[in-house]
N, C-alpha and C positions, 0 to 999 in steps of 0.2 A: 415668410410673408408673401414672397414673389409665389412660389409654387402657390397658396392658398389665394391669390388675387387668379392668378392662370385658372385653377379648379375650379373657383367662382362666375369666372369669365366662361368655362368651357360647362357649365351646369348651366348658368343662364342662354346660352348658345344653344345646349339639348331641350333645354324649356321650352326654345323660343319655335327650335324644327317640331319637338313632337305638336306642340298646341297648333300648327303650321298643316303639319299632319292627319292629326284628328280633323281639323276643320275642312281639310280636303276632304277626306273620308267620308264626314258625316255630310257634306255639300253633296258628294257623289251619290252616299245610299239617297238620300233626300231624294235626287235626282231621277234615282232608278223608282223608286215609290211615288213619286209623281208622274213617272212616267207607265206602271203598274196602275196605278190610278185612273190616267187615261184611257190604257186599254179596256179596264175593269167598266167604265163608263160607256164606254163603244160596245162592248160586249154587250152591256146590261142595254143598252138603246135598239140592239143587234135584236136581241132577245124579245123585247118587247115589239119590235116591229113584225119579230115574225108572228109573235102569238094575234096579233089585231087581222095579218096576212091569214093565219091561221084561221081564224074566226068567221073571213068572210068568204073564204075558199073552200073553207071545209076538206081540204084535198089532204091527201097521204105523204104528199111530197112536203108540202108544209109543214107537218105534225115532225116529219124525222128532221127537217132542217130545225127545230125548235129545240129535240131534242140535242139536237147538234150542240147547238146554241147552249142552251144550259150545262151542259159539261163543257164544255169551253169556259162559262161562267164558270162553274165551279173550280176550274182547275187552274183559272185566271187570281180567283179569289184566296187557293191553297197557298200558289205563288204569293202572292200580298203577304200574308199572313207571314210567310217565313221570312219575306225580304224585312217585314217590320220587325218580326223576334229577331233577326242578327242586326238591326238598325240597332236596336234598342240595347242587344249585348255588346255592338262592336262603339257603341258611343258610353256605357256604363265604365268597357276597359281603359279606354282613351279617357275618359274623369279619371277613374284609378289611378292609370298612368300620370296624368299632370299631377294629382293630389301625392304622389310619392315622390315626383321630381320638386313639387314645391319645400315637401319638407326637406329631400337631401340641401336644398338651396338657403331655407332655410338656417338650417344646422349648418351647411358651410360661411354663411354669414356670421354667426355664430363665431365658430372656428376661426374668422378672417378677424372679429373683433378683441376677440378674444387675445391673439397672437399682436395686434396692435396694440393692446392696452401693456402685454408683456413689453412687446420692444419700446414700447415710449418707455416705462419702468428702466428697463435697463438702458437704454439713452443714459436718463436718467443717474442712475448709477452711477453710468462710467464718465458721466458728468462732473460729479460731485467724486470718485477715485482721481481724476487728471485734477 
């Protein structure tokens, strides 16, 4: 019963680091995609301020800093994309992870009740043998 109260105690302990975990994690990616975000807005403000610059300048200089500009955009925008695909895988595994530490917790409650319904029983028992 001791060892299964310890096991119970040391599963709700890794429940409590991984969900501790993930929430850093996903606080962190959040972080870096708002901050991708930001640049992504800069860029795109970047971008349009050249083409207006472009428009009224007509110049060669303008047209290549534009193009500049939009491959920047674009490759600001590839960034995004991938930081959101592993947001999205690296917060699907951390559910996984909680949902299989909940059942091991589960089941060891389980197990922990289990073993107490037995030793009250033989209490019991050796109650009724003395």
């Amino acid at each position: 019963l001791a060892a299964t109260k310890l096991a119970l105690s040391t599963a709700h302990e890794e429940l409590s680091q991984l969900q501790s975990r993930a929430a850093s994690e996903a606080a962190l990616t959040q972080s870096e995609l708002l901050a991708l975000k930001g640049e992504l807005k800069t860029a795109e403000d970047s971008r349009q301020a050249s083409q207006e610059e472009s428009s009224q300048l007509r110049s060669e200089k303008n047209k290549a800093e534009l193009v500049a500009t939009q491959q920047e955009l674009a490759a600001v925008r590839e960034e995004l994309s991938l930081l959101q695909s592993r947001a999205a895988s690296e917060a699907s595994s951390a559910h996984a992870e909680v949902q299989a530490l909940g059942e091991e917790l589960r089941s060891a409650e389980e197990s922990r009740q289990a073993l107490e319904k037995q030793s009250s029983s033989l209490e019991k028992k050796e109650e009724e043998l003395l």
